[in-house]
N, C-alpha and C positions, 0 to 999 in steps of 0.2 A: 219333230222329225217329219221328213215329207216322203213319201214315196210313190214310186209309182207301178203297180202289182200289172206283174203280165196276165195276159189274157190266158183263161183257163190253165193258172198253177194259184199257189199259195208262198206268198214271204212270212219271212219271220222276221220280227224285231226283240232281239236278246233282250230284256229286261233287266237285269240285273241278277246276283244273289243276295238274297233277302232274308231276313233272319222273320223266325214265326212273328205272325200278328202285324206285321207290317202293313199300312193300311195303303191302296195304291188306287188313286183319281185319274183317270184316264177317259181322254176326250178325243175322238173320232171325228174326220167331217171327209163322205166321199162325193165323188162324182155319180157313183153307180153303186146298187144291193153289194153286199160284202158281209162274209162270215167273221165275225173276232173271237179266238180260242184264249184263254188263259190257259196255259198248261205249268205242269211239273215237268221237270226234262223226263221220269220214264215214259210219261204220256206225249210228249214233242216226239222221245224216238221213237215211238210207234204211229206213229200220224202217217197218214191216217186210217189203220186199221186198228179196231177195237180199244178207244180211248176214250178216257173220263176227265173231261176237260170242268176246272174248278168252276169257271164262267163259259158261258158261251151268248152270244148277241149277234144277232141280225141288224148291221147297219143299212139306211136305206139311202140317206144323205148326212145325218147326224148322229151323233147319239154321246151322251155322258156318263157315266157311270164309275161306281167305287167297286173294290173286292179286298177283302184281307186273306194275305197270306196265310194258308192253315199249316205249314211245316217247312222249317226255314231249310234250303233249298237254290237250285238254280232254278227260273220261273220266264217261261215265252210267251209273247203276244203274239199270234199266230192270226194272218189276214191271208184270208181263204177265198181265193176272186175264181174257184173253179168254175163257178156257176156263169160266170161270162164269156163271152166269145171276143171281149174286145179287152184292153187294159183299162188300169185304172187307177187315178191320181188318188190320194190318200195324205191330207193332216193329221198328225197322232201327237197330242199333248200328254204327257206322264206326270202323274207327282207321287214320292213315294215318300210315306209319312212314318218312321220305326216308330215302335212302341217305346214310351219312356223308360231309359234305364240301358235302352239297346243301343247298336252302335251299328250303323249303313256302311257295308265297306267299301273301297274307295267308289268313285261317282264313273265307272265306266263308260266311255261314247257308246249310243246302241248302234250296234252291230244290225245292216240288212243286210238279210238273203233271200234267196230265192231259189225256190228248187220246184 
């Protein structure tokens, strides 16, 4: 997924719904510093005031990392470009690994937004 974050707001890229313990590899590469939130959707609808995001990472031009889903759920990647005054281009690689026995429902396109 490519995107490209307006200056001083935050997109979202829908993730999926993920059943518990799903393990999800996700790789980041920007232009410029950027926030990455994993949230649960009641944490997405309160973003962003007083919110407990599962993960959170400061991208500065790279970054890789894994997270497991702790309660199966609808789950956001939230890229947080408040901190800029300019936009900013954005590669996002996803893999999302279910726990054996479970079942991924269907492979939805992720969804951007922008708000």
């Amino acid at each position: 997924v490519s995107d490209r974050v307006c200056r001083s707001c935050a997109s979202n890229v829908l993730a999926a719904v993920m059943p518990k313990g799903t393990r999800l590899a996700l790789a980041v590469r920007s232009q410029a510093p950027v926030w990455v939130l994993f949230l649960d959707e009641a944490n997405f609808k309160r973003f962003p005031q007083g919110i407990t995001a599962v993960l959170t990472a400061r991208v500065d031009t790279g970054l890789s990392f894994g997270v497991q889903v702790p309660e199966s759920g609808n789950y956001y990647i939230m890229l947080d470009n408040r901190e800029n005054a300019a936009p900013n281009r954005l590669e996002i690689q996803l893999r999302a690994t279910p726990v054996a026995g479970t079942k991924m429902p269907a492979d939805p396109k992720p969804q951007v937004q922008q708000f």
